[in-house]
Each structure stands twice: as structure tokens, then as C-alpha cells.
N, C-alpha and C positions, 0 to 999 in steps of 0.2 A: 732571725734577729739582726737588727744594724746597728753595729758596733761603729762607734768615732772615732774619726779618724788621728792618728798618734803622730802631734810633732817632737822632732828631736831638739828639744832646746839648746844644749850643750853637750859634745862627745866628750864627756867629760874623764872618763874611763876612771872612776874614786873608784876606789879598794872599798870601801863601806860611804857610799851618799847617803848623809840624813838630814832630818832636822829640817827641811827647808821651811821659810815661812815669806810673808809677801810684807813687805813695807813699801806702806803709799806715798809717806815721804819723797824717798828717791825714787820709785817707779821700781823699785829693784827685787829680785827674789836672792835671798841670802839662803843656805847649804852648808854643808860639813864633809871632809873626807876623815873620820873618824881617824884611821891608822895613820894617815900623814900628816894629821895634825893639822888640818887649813880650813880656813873660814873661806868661802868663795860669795860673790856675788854676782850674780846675771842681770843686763838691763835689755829692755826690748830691740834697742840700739846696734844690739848684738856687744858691748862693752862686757868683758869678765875682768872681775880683779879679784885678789888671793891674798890673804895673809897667812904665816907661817905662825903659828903658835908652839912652845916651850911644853904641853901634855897635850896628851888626847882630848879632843874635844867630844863629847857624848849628843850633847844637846845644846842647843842655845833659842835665845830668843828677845825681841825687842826690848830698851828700858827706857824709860821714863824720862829719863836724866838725862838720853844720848849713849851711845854705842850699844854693847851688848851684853846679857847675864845669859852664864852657861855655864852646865856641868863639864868637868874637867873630869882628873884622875884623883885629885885630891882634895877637891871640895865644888864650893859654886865660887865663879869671879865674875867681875865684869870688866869687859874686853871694852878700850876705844881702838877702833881703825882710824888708822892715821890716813891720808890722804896720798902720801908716798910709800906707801905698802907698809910701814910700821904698824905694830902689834903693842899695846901696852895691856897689861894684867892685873889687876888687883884682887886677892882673893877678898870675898864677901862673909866665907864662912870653912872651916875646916870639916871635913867626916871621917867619924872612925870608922871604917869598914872594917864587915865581921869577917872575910878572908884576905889572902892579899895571893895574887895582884888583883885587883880591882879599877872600876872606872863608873861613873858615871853613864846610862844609856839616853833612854828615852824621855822627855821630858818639856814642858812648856805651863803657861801662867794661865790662872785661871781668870775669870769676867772679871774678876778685881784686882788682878794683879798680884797674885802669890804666885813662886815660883814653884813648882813640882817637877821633882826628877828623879829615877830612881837607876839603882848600882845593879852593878853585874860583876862575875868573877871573866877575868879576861878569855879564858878558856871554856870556853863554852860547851865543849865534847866533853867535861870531868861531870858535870850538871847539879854544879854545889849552888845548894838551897841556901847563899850566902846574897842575897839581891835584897833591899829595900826600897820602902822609896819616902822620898822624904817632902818638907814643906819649908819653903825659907820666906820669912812675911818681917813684917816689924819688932814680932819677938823671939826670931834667931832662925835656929835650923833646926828643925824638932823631926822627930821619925814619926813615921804614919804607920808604915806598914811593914812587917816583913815576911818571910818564907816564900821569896821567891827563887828563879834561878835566871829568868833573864823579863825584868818587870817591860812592860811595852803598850804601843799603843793607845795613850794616854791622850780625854778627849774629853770635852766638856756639852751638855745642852745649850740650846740658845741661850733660856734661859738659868741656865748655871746650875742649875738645882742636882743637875744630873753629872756624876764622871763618871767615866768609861777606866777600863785598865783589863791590859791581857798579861800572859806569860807566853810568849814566844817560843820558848824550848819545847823539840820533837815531843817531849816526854808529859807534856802541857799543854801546848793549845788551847789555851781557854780566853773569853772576853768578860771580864765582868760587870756590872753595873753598880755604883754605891748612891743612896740619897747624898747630898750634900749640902751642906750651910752654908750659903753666901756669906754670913755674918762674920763667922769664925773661922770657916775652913775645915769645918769637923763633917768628916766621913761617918755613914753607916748604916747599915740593913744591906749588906754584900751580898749578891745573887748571882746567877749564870743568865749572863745575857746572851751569848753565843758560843756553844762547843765547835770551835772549829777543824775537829779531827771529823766532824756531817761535812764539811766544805774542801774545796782546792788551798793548800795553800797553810804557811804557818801564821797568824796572827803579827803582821809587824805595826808600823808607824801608820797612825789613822787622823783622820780630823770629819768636822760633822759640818755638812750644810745647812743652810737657811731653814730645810723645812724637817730640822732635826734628826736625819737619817746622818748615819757613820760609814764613813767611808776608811777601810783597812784593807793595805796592802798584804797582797796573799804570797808571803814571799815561797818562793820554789815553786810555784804554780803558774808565776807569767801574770798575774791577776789582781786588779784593785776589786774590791767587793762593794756594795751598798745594802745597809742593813736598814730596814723602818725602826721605829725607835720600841718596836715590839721584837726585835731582834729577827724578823725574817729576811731571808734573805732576799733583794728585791732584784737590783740585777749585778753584772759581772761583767769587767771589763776587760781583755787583753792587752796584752804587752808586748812588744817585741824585744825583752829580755825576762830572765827565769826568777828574778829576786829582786822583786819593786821593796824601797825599804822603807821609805814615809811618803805620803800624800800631804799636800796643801793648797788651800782657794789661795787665788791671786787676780793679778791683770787688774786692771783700772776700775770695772765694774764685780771685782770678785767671783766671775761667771768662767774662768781659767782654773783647770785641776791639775797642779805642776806633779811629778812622780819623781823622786829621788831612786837610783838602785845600787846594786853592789856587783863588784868585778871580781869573781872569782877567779884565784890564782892557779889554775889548772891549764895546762897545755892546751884544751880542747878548744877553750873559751873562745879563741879568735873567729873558729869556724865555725861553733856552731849560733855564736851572740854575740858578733866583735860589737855590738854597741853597748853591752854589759856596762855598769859602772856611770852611764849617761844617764842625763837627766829630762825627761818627757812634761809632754804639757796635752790635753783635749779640753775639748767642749765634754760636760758634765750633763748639762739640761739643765743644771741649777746652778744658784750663786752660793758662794760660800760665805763665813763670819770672820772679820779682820780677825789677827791674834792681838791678847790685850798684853799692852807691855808693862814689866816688870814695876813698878812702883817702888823703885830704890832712891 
């Protein structure tokens, strides 16, 4: 088999890279360092720029209006980037989280612009079934779902009809598939679209191409995955780091598959993956679908 060849976009070394998504606007791919709290952005130019954010950022994602809406620790905001590395914040909406400490994880807007994001307890090793995930549109923030422990992988059909959503934790690995209503935003008929304790890899941050096949990072594996929309598995790609964390189409023609990963804080890290924590890009064979921004 011929695998594609893997550039290094950015040595970026994030303690947790997620979230990225591609705006055509600026030509830019925007990211997250979860733990350090920063919004980064990449231009082909080779230009990065960085804001410092006041919580963790979990997810974010394009809005409507200009800047950004994402999960935090304490609810969804939306963030403007200032021009001179300024950060401004306005929350959109508060959440009770059913443990604490909590945070927002994985998360992004469907074909019509609802936000979706769901929580996680920070500690991941305790494996509290305290994760939801939620829906934030024109009439608030309302809960969709819960009994998770780390909700992920959240993905929609071309056509919208279809979401995706895993649970990430060892103890989980699972992908799900729900019908969906474009109208309303109402989930339902929950299924196993892929058990991925059969595959390499835990379920993380995914997104789906043109010809509706999901593409999920296999983190601990080294591996992005591609599923047919029948949930086989079609093919697998490698990584030169152990924990890809989200996948996203980009580039000018969307035919670019960018790979966010995470920098494990262990001694070893340097030797045996010093590019751990950077952020990749290949040819896929296929083009991706822009992400639709927030309608706030």
C-alpha cells in the first residue's frame, strides 16, 4: 500500500492540539492548545499568530458575525482576535456541569449553523460518566445528550441528515451514528456505526469528506482512519506521532487533510516523537466540506 506523504505544518509542540478548522476568508487554518489556553492560527505564508485566552479552550469554530464561538470551561463564548494579539471574550451562554472540574471537549456547527459541543470531567483516568453534550441555536443552550465520559469525534453528512459522535475513553471506544433534522436540530434512532476496540487507535476528533466517508483520528495508534458511510473501514493512514487529536479539510480547493496531535508530558517523548504536539497536513485523494459558521 502507498501511503502520503506527511508535511509538518507547524512544530508546534501543543500539550493537547485540537479543534482545527480551515477558513477561506484569510487563507488560514485556526487550532487550539487546549491546556495553555491559546487559539493559534497558520497561514501558508508560513505566518503563526497566537492569542492567550483567560479558560481552556475545548473547541471552537467559525461565526457568522466575525471571530470565533467555542467551548470553554464555563460555558460557550465568542472570542474576537484583535489584530495585535488581543483576546476579547463574551460568554454566549453558561453550563451547569454535572461534576467539577469540568470543560468543554469536542465540538463544532452543524450545515446550518447550530453549535454542538460536549463536556468532559478534566481527569480523565477517574472515567466519570459526567460528559454531555449540548446544542446552542436561537433558543439557548439546551442538553441533547448525556452519559458520557469523554463525548468526541463529532461529524456531520454532506448532506446533514446524518451526525456522527464517539466516546474516546479506553473504557468506550465507540462511534455512533444518529438521524438528524435539519429543521430543528433533533437527534434520533442511535446506532453503532463503528466499534473501534476491532481497529488501531482510540476514537478522537474526526470530520467527513465530499463523498461522505469519516475520517477519525486514531489516537495512540499513530493513525487517521477512513470509514465508508456503512462504517467500514476503507483505509488508514500513518503518522509520525502516537496521538493525532482532530482532523480537518482545508487548503484553497479543500483537497488538504491538516492533523492536530498532543504532546505527551513524559521524558521519553523527545526521543522517541520529538514532533509530538505538531500539527500535519497530506493529500487525502479527496476534497473535504468547508465548516459552516456559527449563526450568532
Amino acid at each position: 500500500m502507498v501511503f502520503p506523504s506527511i508535511n509538518l505544518v507547524s512544530d508546534a509542540r501543543n500539550g493537547v492540539g485540537e479543534s482545527p478548522f480551515w477558513d477561506a476568508a484569510s487563507n488560514s487554518l485556526f487550532w487550539v492548545d487546549i491546556p495553555a489556553r491559546r487559539v493559534h492560527r497558520w497561514r501558508p505564508d508560513g505566518g503563526i499568530a497566537t492569542w492567550q485566552a483567560d479558560e481552556m479552550i475545548g473547541c471552537i469554530a467559525p461565526a457568522a458575525s466575525g471571530g470565533l464561538v467555542a467551548g470553554m470551561e464555563s460555558g460557550i463564548f465568542k472570542l474576537q482576535l484583535g489584530d495585535d494579539g488581543s483576546m476579547s471574550a463574551q460568554r454566549l451562554a453558561q453550563v451547569a456541569h454535572a461534576d467539577r472540574p469540568m470543560r468543554f471537549n469536542d465540538g463544532r456547527c452543524d450545515r446550518q449553523g447550530r453549535f454542538w459541543a460536549g463536556t468532559m470531567h478534566l481527569d480523565m483516568g477517574l472515567a466519570r460518566v459526567a460528559g454531555a453534550v449540548y446544542r446552542l441555536d436561537a433558543r439557548g443552550l439546551q442538553q441533547q445528550l448525556d452519559g458520557f465520559i469523554v463525548p468526541n469525534g463529532m461529524a456531520w453528512s454532506p448532506d446533514g441528515r446524518t451526525l456522527y459522535l464517539s466516546d474516546s475513553h479506553p473504557t468506550v471506544q465507540t462511534i455512533w451514528a444518529f438521524d438528524y433534522d435539519t429543521t430543528d436540530g433533533a437527534i434520533s434512532n442511535r446506532r453503532l456505526f463503528v466499534d473501534m476496540r476491532q481497529h488501531p487507535g482510540r476514537p478522537d476528533g474526526a470530520a467527513v469528506d465530499a463523498d461522505g466517508c469519516y475520517w477519525i483520528c486514531g489516537n495512540d495508534a499513530g493513525m487517521v482512519h477512513r470509514f465508508t458511510p456503512q462504517g467500514r473501514l476503507d483505509r488508514s493512514v500513518p503518522l509520525p506521532v502516537k496521538k493525532p487529536a482532530m482532523c480537518a479539510f482545508g487548503g484553497p480547493d479543500m483537497g488538504t487533510l491538516f492533523v492536530t496531535s498532543i504532546r505527551p508530558g513524559d521524558a521519553s517523548v523527545e526521543a522517541e516523537q520529538p514532533l509530538a504536539g505538531g500539527v500535519f497536513s497530506f493529500d487525502p485523494g479527496v476534497k473535504g466540506l468547508p465548516e459552516h459558521p456559527f449563526a450568532s
